[in-house]
N, C-alpha and C positions, 0 to 999 in steps of 0.2 A: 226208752230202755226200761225193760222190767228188769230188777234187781232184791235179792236181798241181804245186801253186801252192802254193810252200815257206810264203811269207809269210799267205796264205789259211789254210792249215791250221792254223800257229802262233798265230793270232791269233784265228782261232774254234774252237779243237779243245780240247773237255773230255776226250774218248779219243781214241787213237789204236787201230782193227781193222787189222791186218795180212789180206790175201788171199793165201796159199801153197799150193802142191800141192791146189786143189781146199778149201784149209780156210780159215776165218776164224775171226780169233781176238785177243783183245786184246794191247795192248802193251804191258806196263809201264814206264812211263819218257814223256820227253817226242822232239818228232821232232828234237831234235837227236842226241840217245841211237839214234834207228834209224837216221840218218842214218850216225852210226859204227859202227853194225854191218854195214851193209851196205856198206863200204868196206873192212873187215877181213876 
C-alpha cells in the first residue's frame, strides 16, 4: 500500500519501506520513529 494517511499507515503497517534517492529499503522502527527523523 502506498499512503499518506498518518493514521492509515499506523493502523495497518507491519513494515514500514522508505523510497530515497531511486532506492527502497526497510525502516526499522515504527512511523512515529521516521516521523522524527525527518524533522531533524
Amino acid at each position: 500500500m502506498v499512503s499518506y494517511d498518518e493514521r492509515l499507515i499506523t493502523a495497518s503497517m507491519d513494515e514500514l519501506w522508505v523510497v530515497s534517492q531511486r532506492k527502497v529499503a526497510p525502516f526499522h522502527g515504527n512511523f512515529q520513529n521516521y516521523k522524527k527523523l525527518l524533522q531533524s
